[in-house]
N, C-alpha and C positions, 0 to 999 in steps of 0.2 A: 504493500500500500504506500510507500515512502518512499519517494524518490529527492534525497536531499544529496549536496555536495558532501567532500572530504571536511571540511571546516567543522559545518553544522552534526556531522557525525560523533567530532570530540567533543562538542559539546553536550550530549546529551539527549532526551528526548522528554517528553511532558507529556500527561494521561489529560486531553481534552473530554470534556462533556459535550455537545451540542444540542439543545433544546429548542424545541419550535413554540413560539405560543403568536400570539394574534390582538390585536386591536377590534373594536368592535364593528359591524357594519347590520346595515338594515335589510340582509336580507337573508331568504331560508337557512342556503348554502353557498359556500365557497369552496369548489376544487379546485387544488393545486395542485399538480402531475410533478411530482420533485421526484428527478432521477437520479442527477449524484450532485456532491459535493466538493466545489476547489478552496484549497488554503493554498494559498503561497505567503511563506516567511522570508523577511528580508533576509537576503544572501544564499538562499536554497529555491532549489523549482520549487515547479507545481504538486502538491500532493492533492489525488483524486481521489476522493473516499463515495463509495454508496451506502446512501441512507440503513438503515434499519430494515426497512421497510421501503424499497425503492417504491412508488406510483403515486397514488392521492392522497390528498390528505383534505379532507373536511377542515380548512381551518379556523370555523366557526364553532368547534370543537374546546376550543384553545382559549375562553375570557376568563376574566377573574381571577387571574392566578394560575389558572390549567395550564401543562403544558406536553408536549410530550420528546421521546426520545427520538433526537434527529440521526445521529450517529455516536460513536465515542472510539475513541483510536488516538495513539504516540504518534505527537508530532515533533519536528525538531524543536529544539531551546530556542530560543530566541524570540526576533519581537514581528508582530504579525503584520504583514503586509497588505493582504486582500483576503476577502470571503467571497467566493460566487458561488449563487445556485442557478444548476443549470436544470430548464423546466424541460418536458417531453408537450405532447400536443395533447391531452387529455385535460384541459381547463375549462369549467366552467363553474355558472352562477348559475344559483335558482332564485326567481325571486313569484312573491307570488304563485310558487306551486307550477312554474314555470319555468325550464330548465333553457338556459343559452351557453356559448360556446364564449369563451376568452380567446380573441388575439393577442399571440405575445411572442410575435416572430424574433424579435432582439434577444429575449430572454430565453430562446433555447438553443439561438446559434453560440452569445458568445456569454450567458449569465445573468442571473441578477448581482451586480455590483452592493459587495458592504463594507466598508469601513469600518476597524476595529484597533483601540489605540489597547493593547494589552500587549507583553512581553510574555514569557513562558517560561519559566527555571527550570533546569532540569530535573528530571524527579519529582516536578512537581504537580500536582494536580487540581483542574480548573473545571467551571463550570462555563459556558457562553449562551445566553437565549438569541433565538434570531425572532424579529418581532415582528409580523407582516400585518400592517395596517389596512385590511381588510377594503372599510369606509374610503382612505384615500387612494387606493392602488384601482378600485373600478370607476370607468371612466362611464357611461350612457353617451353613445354617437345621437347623430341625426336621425339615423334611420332606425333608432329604438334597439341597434346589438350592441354587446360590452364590449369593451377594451381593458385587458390589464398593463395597466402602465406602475407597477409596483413602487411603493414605498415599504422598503424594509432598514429595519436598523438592528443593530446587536448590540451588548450588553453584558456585563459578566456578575458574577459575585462584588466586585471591589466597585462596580458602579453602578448599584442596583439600589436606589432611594424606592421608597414605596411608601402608598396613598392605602388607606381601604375604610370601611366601612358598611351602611346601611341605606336605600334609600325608601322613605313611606312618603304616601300609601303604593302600592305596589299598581296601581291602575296607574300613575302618574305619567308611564310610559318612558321614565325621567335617561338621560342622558349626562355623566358626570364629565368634566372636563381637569384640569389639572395643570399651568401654566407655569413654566419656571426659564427664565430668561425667553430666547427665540422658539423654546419647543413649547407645544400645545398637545398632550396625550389626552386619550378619551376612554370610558366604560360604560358599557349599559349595563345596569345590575338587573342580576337574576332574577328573572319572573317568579322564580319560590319563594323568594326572601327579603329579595332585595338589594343583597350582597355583591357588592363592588370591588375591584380589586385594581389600583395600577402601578405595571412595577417599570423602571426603567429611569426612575425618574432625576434627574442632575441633582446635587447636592446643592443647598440653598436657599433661598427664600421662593414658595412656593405657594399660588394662588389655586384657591379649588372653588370651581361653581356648579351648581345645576341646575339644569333647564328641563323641563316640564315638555311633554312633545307638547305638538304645534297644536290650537285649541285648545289646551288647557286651561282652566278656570281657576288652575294653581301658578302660585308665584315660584321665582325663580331663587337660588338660595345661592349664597357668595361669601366665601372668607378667604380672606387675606393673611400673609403671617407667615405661616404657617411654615415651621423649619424642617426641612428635607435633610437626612445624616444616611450616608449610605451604610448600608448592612441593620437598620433597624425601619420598622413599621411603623408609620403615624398612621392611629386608630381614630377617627373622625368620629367615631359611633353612629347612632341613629342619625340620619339627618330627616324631618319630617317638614314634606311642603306644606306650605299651607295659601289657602284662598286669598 
């Protein structure tokens, strides 16, 4: 599976994790046809790994905190260059009970492109989420078919701030948002409970709102403040709209 240089062989090798989880979006489903996996570390090639489970992945599967196992494999030490995934031709969305096909010719000739600023020690062992923003990646043409034009971002252990909580009454339809410098992350919490999850989030001072779907006779809810510290959970608790 490792195709690295003489260099990066003395140095080592590191037990990566990779985990897929998902931002939220308004619709039934989302297939994503992931067939493998590229790392390249600066100073060594391409290392090509397949998934787990190379084909679909329902990634509406994946809110709240869910996530599942993308691959895990030794990769060389050092510091990470690039992540692609490369997709196969089995993409689609349902929405309304109605199944459409994703265009994503770029993304199966040369990847989805991610940026990852993490180093690797040797010996050592890491977790990474790849986060595919569901809502921003589907595009709705003129002619009424989808386009995946992908937003994914990754993430690890050492920079993983996290939002969670509650949202009532659970009819609200409600939509949480989550704001810290130029990033804007989002959840719909679970039609059981209410339970909202967002992880990923920059260390900092971090703004959280929520909006009520569209007609709602509920008000919109806003706090501000709120300090984000990576490797620990800010518990929001209930948060309950009201009229």
């Amino acid at each position: 599976m490792l195709g690295a240089c003489s260099k990066t062989d003395e140095n080592g090798t590191a037990q990566v994790t990779v985990r897929l989880t998902d931002g939220p979006a308004a619709y039934d489903h989302v297939y994503i046809d992931i067939q493998k996996v590229e790392v390249t570390m600066e100073g060594s090639s391409a290392v090509n790994i397949a998934p787990v489970r190379p084909g679909i992945y329902d990634i509406l599967d994946f809110r709240n905190g869910l996530d599942t196992l993308l691959f895990r494999a030794n990769l060389p030490a050092g510091k990470v260059g690039q992540i692609r995934l490369i997709l196969g031709t089995n993409n689609s969305v349902v929405a309304n009970g109605v199944s459409y096909p994703l265009n994503t010719p770029s993304a199966q000739e040369s990847g989805l492109k991610l940026n990852l600023h993490e180093s690797f020690e040797a010996n050592g062992a890491y977790t990474i989420w790849i986060d595919f923003d569901a809502a921003k990646s589907i595009v709705v043409t003129g002619n009424g078919s989808y386009k995946l034009k992908p937003v994914i971002r990754a993430y690890s252990e050492t920079t993983n701030g996290q939002i969670k909580g509650y949202v009532l009454p659970l009819t609200a339809g409600a939509t949480v948002y989550a704001a810290s410098g130029t990033d804007t992350l989002s959840a719909i919490p679970a039609s059981a409970d209410g339970y909202f999850k967002i992880s990923g989030i920059p260390a900092g001072t971090c703004k959280v709102w929520v909006n009520p779907a569209a007609g709602s006779t509920l008000l919109p809810f806003a706090k501000t403040g709120i300090q984000v510290v990576y490797g620990t959970q800010v518990d929001l608790g209930t948060i309950t709209l009201v009229p």
